[in-house]
C-alpha positions in Angstrom: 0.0 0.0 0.0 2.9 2.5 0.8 4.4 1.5 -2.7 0.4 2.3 -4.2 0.6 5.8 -2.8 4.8 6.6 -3.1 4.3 6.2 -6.8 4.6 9.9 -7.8 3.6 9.5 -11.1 0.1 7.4 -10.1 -1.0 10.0 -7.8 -0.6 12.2 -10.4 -2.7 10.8 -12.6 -4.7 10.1 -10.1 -5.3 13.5 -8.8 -5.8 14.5 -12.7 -8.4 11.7 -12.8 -10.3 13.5 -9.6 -10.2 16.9 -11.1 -11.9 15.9 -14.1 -14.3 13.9 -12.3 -15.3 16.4 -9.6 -15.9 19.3 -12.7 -17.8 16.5 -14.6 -19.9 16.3 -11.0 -21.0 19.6 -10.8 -23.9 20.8 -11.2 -23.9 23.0 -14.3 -22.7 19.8 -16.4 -25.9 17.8 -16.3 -23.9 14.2 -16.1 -24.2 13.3 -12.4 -26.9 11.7 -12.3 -25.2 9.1 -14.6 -22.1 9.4 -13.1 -23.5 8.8 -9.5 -25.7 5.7 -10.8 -22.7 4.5 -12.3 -21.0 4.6 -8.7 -24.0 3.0 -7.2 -23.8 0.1 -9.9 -19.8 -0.2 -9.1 -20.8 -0.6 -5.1 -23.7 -2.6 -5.3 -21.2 -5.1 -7.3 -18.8 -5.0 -5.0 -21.1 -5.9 -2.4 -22.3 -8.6 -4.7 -19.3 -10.3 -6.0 -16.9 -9.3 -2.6 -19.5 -10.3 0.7 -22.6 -12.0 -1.1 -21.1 -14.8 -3.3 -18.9 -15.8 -0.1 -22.6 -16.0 1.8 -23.8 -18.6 -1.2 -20.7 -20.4 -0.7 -21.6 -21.4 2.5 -25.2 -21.0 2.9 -27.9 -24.4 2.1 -31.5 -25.1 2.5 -34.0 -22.1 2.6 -31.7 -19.3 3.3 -29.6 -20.2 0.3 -32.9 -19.4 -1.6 -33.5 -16.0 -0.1 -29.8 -15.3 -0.4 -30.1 -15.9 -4.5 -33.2 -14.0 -4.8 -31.3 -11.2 -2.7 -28.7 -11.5 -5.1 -30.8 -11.6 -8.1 -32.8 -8.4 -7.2 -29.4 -6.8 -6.3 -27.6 -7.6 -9.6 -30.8 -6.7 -11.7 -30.5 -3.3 -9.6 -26.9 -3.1 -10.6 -27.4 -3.7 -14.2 -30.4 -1.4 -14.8 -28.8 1.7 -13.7 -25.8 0.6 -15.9 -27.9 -0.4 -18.8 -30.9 2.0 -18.7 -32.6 -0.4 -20.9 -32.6 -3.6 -18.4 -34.1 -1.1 -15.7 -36.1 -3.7 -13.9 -37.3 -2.2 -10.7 -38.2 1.4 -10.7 -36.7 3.1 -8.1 -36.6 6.6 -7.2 -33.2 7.9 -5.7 -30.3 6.5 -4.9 -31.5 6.4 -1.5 -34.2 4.0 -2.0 -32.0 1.7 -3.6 -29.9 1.5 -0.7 -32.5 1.1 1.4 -33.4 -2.3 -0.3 -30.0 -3.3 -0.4 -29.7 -3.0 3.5 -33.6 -4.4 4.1 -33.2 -7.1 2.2 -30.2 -8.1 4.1 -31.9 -7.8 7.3 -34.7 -9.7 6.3 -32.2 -12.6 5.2 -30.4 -12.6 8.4 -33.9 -12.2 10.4 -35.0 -15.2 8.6 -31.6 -17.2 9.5 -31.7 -16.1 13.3 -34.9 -17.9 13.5 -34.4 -21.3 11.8 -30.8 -21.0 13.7 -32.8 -20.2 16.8 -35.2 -23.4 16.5 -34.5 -26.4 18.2 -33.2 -28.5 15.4 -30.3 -25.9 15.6 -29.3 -26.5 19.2 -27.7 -23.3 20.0 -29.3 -20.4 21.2 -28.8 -17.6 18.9 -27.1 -13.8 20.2 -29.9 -11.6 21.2 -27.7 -8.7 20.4 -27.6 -10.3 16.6 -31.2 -10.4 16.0 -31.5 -6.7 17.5 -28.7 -5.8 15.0 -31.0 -7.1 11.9 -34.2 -5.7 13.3 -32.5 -2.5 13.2 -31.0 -3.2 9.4 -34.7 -3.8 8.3 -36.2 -0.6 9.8 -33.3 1.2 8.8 -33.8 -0.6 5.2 -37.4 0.7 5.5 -36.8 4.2 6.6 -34.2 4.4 3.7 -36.9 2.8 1.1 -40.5 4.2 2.4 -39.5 7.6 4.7 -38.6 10.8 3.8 -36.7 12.3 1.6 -33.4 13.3 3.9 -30.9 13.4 1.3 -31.7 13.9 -2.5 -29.4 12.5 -5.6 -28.7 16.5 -6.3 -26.9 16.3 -2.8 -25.7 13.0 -2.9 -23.8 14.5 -6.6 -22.3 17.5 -4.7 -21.0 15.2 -1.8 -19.2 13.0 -4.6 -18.2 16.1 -6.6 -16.4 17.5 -3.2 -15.3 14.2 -2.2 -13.4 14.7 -5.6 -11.6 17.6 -5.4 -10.3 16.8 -1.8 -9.2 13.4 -3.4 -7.6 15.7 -6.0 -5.7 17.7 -3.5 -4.9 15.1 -1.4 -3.1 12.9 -4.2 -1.3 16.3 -5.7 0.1 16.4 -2.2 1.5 12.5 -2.0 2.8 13.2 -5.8 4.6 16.9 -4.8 5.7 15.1 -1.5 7.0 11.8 -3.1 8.4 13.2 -6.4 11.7 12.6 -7.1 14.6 15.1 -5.4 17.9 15.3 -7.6 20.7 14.7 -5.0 23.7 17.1 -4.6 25.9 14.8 -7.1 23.2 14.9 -9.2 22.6 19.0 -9.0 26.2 19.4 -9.9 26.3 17.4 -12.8 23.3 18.9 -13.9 24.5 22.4 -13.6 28.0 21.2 -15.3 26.0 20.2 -18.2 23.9 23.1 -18.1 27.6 24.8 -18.1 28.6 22.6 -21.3 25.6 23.5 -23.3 25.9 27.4 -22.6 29.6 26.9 -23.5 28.9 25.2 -26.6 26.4 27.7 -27.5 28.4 30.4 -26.8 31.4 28.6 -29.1 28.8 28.6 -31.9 27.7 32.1 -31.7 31.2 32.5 -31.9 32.3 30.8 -34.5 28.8 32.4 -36.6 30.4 35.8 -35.7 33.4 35.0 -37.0 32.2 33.3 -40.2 29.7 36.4 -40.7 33.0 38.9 -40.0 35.0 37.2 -42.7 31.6 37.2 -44.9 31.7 40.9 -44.2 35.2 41.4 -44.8 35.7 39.3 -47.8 32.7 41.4 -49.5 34.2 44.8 -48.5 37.8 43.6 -50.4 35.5 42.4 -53.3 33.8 46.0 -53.0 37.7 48.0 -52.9 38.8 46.2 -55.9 35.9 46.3 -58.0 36.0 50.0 -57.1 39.5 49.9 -57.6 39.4 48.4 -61.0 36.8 51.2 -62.0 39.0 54.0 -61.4 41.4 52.6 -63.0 39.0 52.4 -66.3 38.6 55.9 -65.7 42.0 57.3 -65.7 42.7 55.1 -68.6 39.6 56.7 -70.8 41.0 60.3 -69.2 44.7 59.7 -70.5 43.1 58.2 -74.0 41.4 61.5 -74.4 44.1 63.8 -73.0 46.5 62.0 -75.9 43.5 62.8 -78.3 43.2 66.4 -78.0 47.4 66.5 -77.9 47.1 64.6 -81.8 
């Protein structure tokens, strides 16, 4: 896990990843409501494939049933809010759905307390248990049937937040964690930072020099071209002075 978050380079993409999820989130977008049923779809299986299928493993007779019909109702859940088309059960808000999620559970493990409770079982079963699922199927209820305590336009805002802390927090872990040049390091950076100025400077240089001689070798062409001119002219000058002599 420490290698998971020391990885400067994941928890930068990571935090990129949040970013862009936490603007997709808000409000003014119009996608979290697809976004947060696609979360809810990822969770519910979890739940299935992580806690339940371990539950079947080991679970016969008539709780085995209720289990698979719990996961059967669960999974169809799942899959309509992936695929809007296999929408079985219409369910309001996210709420709801996690309402039936947790009162369906109860209900199972209500149902197991008491055949586990019967004679046949011969073990009393915890008191403290069976309170523990009561609760889980009023709180199920009160989730499912109640009132409205927490709408899917809050639930969005609470996952786009959740985002941008998860944003800051990994651009933190990939600032902290990112690699530091040692002192060896810094100076043979800066003597190859030294090297390339050098060599650049040596180039300029040797362009100067190259431009100079272009310059100069084009002056000399200019001095005896002009040269050679004046030299035309004092020959046509002494022609003429040697015609008017004749």
């Amino acid at each position: 896990m420490k290698e998971f978050y020391k990885n400067h380079i994941l928890d930068l993409v990571l935090a990129i990843l949040c970013l862009a999820l936490g603007i997709v989130l808000l409000p003014f977008t119009g996608i979290g409501k697809t976004i947060l049923d696609y979360v809810v779809a990822i969770v519910l299986l979890v739940y299935l494939f992580t806690y339940l299928v371990k539950k079947l493993a080991h679970t016969t007779g008539s709780i085995l049933v209720l289990t698979v019909v719990e996961f059967v109702v669960i999974l169809l859940i799942a899959l309509g809010l992936i695929l809007k088309q296999l929408e079985v059960f219409t369910i309001g808000e996210t709420r709801q759905i996690i309402g039936l999620v947790i009162w369906l559970r109860g209900v199972v493990c209500l149902v197991r307390g008491y055949f586990v409770s019967t004679a046949e079982a011969r073990r009393r079963y915890s008191l403290l248990l069976f309170l523990g699922y009561i609760a889980l199927v009023t709180l199920g209820a009160y989730f499912l049937f109640g009132a409205s305590f927490i709408s899917d336009a809050e639930l969005i805002l609470i996952l786009s937040v959740t985002a941008f802390v998860a944003f800051a927090l990994f651009l933190v872990l990939a600032i902290k964690f990112w690699p530091k040049k040692t002192e060896a390091e810094k100076k043979e950076a800066q003597r190859k930072k030294q090297e390339r100025e050098a060599e650049k400077k040596k180039k300029a240089d040797e362009k100067a020099k190259k431009q100079a001689d272009a310059e100069r070798k084009a002056r000399e062409k200019a001095d005896k071209k002009s040269e050679k001119q004046e030299e035309k002219q004092a020959l046509k000058e002494t022609a003429k002075d040697l015609d008017k002599k004749k």
